[in-house]
N, CA, C and O atoms as a printed pandas DataFrame, in Angstrom:
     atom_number atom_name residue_name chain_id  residue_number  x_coord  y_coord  z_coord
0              1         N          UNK        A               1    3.471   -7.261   16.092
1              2        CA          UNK        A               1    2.032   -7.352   16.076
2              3         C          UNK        A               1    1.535   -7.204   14.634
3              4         O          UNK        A               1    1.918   -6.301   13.890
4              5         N          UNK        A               2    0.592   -8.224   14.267
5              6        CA          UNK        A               2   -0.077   -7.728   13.211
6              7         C          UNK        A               2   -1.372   -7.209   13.017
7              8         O          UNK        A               2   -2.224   -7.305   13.900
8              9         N          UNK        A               3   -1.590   -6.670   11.937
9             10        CA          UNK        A               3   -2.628   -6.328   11.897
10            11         C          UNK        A               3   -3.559   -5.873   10.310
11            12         O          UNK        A               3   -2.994   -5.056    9.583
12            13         N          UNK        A               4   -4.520   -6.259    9.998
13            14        CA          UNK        A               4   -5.447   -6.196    8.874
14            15         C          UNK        A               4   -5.501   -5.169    8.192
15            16         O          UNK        A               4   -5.724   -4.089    8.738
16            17         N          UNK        A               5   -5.304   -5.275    6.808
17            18        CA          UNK        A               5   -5.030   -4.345    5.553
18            19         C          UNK        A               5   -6.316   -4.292    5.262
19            20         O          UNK        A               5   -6.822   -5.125    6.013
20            21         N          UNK        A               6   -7.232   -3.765    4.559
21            22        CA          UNK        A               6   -8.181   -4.373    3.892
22            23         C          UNK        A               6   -8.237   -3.024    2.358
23            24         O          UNK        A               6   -8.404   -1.815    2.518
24            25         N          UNK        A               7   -8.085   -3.577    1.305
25            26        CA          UNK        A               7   -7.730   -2.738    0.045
26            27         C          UNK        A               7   -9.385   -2.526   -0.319
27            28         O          UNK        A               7  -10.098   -3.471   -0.658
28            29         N          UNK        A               8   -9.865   -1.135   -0.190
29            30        CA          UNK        A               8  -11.187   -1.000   -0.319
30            31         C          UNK        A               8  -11.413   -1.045   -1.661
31            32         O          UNK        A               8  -12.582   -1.338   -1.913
32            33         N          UNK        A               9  -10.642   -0.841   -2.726
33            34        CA          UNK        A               9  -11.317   -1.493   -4.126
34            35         C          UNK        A               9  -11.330   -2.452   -4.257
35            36         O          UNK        A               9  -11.119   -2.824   -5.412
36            37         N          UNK        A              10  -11.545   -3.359   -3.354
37            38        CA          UNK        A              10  -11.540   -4.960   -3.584
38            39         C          UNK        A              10  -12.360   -5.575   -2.884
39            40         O          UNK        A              10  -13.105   -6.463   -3.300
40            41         N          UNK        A              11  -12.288   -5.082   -1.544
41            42        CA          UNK        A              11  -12.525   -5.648   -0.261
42            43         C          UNK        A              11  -11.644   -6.744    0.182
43            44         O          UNK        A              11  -12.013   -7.431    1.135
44            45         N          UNK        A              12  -10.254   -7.042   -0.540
45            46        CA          UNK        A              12   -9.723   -8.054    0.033
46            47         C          UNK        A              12   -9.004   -7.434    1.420
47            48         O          UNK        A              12   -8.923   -6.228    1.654
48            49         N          UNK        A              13   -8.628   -8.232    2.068
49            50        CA          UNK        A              13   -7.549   -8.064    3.099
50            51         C          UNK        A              13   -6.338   -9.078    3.449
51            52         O          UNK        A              13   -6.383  -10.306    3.378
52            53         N          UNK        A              14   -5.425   -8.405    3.779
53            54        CA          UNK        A              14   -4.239   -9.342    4.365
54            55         C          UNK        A              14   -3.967   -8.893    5.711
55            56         O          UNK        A              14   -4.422   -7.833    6.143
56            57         N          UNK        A              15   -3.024   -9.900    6.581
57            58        CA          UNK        A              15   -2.245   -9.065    7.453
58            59         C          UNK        A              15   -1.227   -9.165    7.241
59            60         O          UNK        A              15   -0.654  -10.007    6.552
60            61         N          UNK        A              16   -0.719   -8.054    7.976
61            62        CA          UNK        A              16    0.627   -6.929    7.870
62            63         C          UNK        A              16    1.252   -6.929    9.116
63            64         O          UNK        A              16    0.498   -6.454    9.965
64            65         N          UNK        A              17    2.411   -7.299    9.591
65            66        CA          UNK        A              17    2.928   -7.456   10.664
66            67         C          UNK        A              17    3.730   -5.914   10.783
67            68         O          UNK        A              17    4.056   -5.550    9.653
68            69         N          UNK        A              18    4.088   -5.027   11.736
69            70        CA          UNK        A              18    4.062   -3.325   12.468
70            71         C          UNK        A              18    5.713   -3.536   11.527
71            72         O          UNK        A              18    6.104   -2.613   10.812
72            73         N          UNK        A              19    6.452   -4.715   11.654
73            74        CA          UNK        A              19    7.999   -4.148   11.243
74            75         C          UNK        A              19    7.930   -4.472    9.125
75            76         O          UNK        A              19    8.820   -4.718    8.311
76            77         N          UNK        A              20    7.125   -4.377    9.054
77            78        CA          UNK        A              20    6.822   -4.828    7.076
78            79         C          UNK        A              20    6.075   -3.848    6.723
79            80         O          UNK        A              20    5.232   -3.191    7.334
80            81         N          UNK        A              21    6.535   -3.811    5.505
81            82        CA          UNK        A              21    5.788   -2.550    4.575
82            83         C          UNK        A              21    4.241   -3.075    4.526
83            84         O          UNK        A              21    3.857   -4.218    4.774
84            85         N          UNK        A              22    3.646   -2.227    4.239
85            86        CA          UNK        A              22    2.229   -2.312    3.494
86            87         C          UNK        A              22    2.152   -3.294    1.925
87            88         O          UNK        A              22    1.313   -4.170    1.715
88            89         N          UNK        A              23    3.065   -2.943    1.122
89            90        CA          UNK        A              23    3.562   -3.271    0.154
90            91         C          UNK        A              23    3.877   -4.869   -0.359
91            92         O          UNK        A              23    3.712   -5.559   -1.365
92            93         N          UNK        A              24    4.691   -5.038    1.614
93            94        CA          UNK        A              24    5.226   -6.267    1.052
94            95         C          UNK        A              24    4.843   -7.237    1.662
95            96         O          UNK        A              24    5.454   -8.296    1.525
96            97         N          UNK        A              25    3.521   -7.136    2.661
97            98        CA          UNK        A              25    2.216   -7.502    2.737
98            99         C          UNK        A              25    0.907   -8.037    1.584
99           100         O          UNK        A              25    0.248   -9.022    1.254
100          101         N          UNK        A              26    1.087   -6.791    1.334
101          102        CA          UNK        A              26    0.132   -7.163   -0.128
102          103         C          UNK        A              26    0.970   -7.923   -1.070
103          104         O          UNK        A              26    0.126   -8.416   -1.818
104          105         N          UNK        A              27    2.151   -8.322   -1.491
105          106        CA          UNK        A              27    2.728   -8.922   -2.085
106          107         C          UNK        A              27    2.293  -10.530   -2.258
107          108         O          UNK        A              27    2.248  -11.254   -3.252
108          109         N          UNK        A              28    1.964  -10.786   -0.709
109          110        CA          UNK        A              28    1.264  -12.133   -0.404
110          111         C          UNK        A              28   -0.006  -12.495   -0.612
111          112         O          UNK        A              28   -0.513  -13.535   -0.190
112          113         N          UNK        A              29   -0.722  -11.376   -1.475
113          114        CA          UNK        A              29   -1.921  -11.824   -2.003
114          115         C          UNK        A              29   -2.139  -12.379   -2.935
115          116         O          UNK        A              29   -3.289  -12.618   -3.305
116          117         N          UNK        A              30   -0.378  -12.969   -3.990
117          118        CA          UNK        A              30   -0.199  -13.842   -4.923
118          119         C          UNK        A              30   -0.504  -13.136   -5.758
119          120         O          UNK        A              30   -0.656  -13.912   -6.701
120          121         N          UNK        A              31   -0.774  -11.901   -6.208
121          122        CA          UNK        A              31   -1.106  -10.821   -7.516
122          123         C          UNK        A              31    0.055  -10.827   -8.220
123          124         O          UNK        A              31    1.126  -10.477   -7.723
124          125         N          UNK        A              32   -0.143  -11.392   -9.917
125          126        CA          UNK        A              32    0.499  -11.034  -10.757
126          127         C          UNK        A              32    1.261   -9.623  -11.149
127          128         O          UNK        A              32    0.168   -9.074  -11.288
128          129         N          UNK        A              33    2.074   -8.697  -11.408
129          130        CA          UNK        A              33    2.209   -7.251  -11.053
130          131         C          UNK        A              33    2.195   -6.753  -10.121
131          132         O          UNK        A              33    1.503   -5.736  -10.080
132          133         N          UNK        A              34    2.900   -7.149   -8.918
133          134        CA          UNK        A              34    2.337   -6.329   -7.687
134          135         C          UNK        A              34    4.202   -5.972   -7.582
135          136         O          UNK        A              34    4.933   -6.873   -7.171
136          137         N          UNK        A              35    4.808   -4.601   -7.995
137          138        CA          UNK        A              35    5.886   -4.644   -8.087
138          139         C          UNK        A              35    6.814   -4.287   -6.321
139          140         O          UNK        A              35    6.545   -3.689   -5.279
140          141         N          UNK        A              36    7.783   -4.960   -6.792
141          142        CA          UNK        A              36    8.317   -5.366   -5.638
142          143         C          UNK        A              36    9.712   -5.026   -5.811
143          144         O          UNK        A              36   10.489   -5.178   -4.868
144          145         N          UNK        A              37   10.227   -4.439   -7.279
145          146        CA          UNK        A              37   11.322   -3.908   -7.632
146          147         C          UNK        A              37   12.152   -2.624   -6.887
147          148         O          UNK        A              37   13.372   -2.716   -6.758
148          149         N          UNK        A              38   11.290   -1.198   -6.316
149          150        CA          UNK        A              38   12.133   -0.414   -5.874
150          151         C          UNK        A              38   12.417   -0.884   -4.021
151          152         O          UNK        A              38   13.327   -1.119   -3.226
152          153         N          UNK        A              39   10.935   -0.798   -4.113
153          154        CA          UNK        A              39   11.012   -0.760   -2.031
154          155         C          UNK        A              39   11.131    0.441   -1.259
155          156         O          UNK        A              39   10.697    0.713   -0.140
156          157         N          UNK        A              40   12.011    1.307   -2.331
157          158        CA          UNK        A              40   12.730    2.715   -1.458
158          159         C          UNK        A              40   11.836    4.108   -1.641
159          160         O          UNK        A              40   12.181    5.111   -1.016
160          161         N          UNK        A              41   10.715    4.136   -2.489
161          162        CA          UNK        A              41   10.100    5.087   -2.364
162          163         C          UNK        A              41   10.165    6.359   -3.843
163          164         O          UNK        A              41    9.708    7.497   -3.949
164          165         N          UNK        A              42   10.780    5.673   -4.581
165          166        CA          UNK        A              42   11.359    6.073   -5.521
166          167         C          UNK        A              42   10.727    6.210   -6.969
167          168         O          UNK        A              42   10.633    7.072   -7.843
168          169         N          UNK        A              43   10.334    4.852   -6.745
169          170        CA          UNK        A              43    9.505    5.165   -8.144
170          171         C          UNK        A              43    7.567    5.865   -8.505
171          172         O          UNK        A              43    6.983    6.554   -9.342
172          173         N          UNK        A              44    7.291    5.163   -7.337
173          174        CA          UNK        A              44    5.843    6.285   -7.368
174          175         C          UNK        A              44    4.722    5.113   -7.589
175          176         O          UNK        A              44    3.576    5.550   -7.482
176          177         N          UNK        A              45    4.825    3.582   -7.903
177          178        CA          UNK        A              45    4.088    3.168   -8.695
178          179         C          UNK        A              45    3.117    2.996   -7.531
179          180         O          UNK        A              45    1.932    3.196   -7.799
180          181         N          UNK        A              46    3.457    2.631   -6.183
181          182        CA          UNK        A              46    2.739    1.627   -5.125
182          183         C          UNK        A              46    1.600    2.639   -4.355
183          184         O          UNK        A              46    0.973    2.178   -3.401
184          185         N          UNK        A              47    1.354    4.070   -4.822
185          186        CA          UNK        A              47    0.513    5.009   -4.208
186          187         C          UNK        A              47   -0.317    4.456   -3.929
187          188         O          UNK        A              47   -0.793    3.603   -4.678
188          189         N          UNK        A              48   -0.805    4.729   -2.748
189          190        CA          UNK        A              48   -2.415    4.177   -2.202
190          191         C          UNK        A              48   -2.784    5.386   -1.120
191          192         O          UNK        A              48   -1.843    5.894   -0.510
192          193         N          UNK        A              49   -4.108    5.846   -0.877
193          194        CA          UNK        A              49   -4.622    6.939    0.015
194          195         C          UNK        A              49   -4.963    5.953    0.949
195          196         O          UNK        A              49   -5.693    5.081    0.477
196          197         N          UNK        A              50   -4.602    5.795    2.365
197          198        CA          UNK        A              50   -4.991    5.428    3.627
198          199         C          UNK        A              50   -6.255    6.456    3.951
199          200         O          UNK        A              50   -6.314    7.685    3.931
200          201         N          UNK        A              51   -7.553    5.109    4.355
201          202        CA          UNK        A              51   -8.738    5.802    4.273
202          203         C          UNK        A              51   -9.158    5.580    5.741
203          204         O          UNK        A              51  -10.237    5.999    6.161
204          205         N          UNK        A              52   -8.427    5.026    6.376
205          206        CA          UNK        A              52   -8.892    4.407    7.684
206          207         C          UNK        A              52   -7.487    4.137    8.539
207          208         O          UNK        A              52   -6.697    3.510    7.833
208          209         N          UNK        A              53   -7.017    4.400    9.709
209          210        CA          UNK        A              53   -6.025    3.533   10.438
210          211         C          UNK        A              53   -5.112    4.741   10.416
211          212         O          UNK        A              53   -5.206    5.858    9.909
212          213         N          UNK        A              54   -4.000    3.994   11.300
213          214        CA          UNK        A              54   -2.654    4.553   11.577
214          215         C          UNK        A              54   -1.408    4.063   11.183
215          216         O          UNK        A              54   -1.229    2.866   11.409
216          217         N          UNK        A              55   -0.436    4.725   10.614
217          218        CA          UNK        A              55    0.330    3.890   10.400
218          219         C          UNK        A              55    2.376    5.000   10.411
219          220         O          UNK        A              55    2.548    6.217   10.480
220          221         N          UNK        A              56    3.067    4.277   10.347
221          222        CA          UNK        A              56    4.207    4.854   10.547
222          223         C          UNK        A              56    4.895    5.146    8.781
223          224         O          UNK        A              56    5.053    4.221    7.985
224          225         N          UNK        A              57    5.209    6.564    8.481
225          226        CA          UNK        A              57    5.882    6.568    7.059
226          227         C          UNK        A              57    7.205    6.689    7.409
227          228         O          UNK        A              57    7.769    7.164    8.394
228          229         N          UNK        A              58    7.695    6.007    6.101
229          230        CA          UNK        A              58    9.707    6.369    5.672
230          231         C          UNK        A              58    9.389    7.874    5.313
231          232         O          UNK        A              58    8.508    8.668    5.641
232          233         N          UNK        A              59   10.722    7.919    4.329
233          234        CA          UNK        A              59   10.886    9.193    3.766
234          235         C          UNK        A              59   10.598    8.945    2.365
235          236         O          UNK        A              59   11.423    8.192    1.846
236          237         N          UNK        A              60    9.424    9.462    1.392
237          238        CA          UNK        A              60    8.626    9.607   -0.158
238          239         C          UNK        A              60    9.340   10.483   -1.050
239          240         O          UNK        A              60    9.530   11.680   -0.836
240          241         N          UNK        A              61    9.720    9.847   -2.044
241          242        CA          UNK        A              61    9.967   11.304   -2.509
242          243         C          UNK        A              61    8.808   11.897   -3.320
243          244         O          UNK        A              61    7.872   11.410   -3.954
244          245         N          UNK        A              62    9.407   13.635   -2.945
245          246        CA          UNK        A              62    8.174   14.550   -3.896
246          247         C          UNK        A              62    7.650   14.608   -4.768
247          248         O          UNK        A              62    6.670   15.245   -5.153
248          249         N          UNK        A              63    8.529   13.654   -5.323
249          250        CA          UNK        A              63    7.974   13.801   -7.088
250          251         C          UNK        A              63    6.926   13.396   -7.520
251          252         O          UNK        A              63    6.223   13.673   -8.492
252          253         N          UNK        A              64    6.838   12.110   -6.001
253          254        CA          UNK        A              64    5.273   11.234   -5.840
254          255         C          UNK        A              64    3.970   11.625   -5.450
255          256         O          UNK        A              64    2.827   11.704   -5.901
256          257         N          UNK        A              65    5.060   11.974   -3.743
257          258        CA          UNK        A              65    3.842   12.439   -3.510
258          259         C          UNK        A              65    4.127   14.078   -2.187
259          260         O          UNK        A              65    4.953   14.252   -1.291
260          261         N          UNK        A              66    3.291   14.711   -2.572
261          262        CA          UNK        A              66    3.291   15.785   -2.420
262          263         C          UNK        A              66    3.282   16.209   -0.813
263          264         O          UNK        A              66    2.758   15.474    0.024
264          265         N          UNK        A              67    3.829   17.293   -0.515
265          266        CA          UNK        A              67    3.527   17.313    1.136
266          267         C          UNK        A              67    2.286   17.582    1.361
267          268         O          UNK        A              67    1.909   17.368    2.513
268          269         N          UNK        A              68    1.072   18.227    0.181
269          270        CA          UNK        A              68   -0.254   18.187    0.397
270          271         C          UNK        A              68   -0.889   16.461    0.548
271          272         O          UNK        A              68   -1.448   16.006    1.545
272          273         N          UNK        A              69   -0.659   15.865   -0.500
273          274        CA          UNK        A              69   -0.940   14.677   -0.592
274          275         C          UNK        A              69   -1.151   14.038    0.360
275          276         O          UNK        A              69   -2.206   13.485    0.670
276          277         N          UNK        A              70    0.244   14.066    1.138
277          278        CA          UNK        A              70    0.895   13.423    2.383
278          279         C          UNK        A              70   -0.110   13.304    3.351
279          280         O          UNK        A              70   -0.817   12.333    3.620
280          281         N          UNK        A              71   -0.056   14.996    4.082
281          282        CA          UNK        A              71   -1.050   15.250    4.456
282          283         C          UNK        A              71   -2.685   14.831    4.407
283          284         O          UNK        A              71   -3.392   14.829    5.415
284          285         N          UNK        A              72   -3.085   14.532    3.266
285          286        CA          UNK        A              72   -4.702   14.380    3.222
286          287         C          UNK        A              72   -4.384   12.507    2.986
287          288         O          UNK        A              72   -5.149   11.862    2.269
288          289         N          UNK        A              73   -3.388   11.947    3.570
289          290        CA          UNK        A              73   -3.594   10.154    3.240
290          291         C          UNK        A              73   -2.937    9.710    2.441
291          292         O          UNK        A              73   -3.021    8.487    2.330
292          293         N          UNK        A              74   -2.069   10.368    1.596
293          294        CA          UNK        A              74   -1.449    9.702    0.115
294          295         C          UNK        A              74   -0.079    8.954    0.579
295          296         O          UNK        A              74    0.798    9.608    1.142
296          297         N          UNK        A              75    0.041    7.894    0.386
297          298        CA          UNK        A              75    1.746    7.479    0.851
298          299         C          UNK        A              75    1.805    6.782   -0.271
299          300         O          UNK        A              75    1.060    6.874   -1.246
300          301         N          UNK        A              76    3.223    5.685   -0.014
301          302        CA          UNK        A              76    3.363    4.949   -1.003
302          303         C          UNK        A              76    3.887    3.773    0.121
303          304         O          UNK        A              76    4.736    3.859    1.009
304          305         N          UNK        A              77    2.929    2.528   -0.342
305          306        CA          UNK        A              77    3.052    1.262    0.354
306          307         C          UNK        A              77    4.105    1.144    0.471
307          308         O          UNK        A              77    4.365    1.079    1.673
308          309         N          UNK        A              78    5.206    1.049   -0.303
309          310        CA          UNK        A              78    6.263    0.604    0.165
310          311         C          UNK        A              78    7.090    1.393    1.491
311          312         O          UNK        A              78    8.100    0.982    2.063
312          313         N          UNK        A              79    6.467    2.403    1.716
313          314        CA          UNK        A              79    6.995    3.068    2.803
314          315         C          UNK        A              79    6.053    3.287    4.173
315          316         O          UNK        A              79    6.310    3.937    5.186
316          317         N          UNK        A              80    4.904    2.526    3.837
317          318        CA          UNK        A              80    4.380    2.699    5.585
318          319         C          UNK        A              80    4.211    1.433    6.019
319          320         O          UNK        A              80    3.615    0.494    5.491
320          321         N          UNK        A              81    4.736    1.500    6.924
321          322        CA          UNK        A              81    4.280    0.542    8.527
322          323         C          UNK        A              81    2.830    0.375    8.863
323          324         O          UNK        A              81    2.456    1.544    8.956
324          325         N          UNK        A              82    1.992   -0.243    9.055
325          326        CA          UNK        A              82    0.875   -0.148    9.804
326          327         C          UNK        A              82    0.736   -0.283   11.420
327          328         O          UNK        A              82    0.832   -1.344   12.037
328          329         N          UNK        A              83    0.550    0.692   11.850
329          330        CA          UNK        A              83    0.387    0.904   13.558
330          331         C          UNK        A              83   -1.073   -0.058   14.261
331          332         O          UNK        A              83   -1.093   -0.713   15.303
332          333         N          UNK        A              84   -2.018    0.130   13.413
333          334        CA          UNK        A              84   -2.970   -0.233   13.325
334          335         C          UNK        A              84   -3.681   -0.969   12.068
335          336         O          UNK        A              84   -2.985   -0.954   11.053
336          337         N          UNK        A              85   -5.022   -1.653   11.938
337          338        CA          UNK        A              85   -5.514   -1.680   10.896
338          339         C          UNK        A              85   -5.810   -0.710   10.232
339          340         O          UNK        A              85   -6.213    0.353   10.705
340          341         N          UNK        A              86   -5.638   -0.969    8.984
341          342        CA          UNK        A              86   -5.605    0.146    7.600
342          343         C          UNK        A              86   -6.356   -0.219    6.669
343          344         O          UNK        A              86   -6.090   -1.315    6.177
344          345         N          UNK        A              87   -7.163    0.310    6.286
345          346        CA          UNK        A              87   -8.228    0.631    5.412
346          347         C          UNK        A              87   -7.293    1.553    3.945
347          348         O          UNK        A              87   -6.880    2.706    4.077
348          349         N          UNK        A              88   -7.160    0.905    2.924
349          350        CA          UNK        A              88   -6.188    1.674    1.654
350          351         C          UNK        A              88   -7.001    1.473    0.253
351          352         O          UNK        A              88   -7.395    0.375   -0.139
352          353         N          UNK        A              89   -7.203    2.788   -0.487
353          354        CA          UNK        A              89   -7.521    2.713   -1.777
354          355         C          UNK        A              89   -6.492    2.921   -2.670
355          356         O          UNK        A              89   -5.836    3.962   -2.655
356          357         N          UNK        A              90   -6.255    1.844   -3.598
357          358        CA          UNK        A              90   -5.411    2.029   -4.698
358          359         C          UNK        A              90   -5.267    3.110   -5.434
359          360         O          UNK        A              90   -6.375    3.292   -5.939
360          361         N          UNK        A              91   -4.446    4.046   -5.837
361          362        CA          UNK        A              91   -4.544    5.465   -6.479
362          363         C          UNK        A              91   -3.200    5.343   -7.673
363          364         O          UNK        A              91   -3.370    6.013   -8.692
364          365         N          UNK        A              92   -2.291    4.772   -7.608
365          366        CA          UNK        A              92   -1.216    4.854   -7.999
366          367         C          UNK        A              92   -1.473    3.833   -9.005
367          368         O          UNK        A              92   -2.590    3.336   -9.152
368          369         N          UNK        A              93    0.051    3.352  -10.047
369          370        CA          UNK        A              93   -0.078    2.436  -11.289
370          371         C          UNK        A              93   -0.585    1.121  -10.795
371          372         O          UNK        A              93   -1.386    0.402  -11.392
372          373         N          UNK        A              94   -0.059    0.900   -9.703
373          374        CA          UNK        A              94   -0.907    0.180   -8.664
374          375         C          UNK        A              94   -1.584   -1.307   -9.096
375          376         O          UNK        A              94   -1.305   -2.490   -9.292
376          377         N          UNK        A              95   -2.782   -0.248   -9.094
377          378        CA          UNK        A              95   -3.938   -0.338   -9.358
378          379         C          UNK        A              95   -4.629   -1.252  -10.498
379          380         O          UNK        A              95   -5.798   -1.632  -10.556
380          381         N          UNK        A              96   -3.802   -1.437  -11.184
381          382        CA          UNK        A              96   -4.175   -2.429  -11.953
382          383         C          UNK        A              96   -3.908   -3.720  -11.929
383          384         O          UNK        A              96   -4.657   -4.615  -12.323
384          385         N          UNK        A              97   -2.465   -3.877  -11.306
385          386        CA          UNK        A              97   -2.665   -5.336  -10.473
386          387         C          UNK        A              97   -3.181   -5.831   -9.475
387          388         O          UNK        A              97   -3.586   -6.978   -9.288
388          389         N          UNK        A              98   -3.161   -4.506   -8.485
389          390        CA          UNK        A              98   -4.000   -4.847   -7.409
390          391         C          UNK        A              98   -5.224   -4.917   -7.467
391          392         O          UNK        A              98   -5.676   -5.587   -6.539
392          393         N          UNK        A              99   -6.179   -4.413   -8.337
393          394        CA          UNK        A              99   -8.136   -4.547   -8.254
394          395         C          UNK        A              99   -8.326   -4.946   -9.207
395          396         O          UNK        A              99   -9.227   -4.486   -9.908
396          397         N          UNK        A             100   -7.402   -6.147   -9.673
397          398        CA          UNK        A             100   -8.146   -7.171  -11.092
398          399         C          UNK        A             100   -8.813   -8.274  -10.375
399          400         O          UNK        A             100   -8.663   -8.592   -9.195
400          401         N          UNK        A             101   -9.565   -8.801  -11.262
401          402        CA          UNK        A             101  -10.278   -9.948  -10.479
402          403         C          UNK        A             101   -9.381  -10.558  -10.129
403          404         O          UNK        A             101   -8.387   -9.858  -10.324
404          405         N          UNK        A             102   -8.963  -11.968   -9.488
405          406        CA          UNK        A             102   -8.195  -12.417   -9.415
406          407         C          UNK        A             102   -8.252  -14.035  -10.065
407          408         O          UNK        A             102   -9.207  -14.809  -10.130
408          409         N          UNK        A             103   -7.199  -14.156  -10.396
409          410        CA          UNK        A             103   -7.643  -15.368  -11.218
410          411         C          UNK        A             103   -7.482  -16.628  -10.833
411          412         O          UNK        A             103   -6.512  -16.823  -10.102
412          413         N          UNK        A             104   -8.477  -18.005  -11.245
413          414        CA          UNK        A             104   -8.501  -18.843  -10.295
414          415         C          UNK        A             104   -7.037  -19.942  -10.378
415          416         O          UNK        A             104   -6.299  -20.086  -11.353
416          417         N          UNK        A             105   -6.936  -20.587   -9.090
417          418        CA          UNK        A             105   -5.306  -21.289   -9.310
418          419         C          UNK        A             105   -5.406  -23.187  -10.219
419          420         O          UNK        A             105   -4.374  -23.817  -10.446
């Protein structure tokens, strides 16, 4: 099943099918920088706070993000599932490929 991302510093949205990352979803929004290098949770860059929705996490490491973090919304795209539609603000290095204008083709 899929279901609608929508990146609130942007207002864009994609969909995200329940067995694909968040991550590699947004990947298909054709964004220059949208790194796609670890996948495993490892490097920290893909942070985003889930502001809306449900969704299923891997295992993060701490270094990223915190079990407080966790707790109040913080994951890292590359490790959640969406259960539902998800509502996500960019927080992580992210962020700069993801909420640039986008440029025309």
């Amino acid at each position: 099943m899929k279901h609608e991302i929508i990146i609130a510093d942007t207002g864009e949205s994609y969909l995200c099918d329940e067995t694909e990352s968040v991550l590699v979803g947004m990947a298909r929004l054709g964004r220059k920088g949208i790194p796609l290098g670890c996948r495993g949770g490892g490097c920290g860059v893909c942070k985003v706070a889930v502001v809306e929705g449900q969704y299923q996490a891997g295992i993060m490491s701490r270094a990223h993000i915190s079990e407080e973090e966790q707790k109040a919304g913080c994951a890292l795209a590359c490790r959640i599932r969406p259960e539902s539609s998800l509502k996500v603000k960019v927080v992580g290095k992210l962020q700069k490929s993801a909420c640039r204008p986008r440029q025309p083709a």
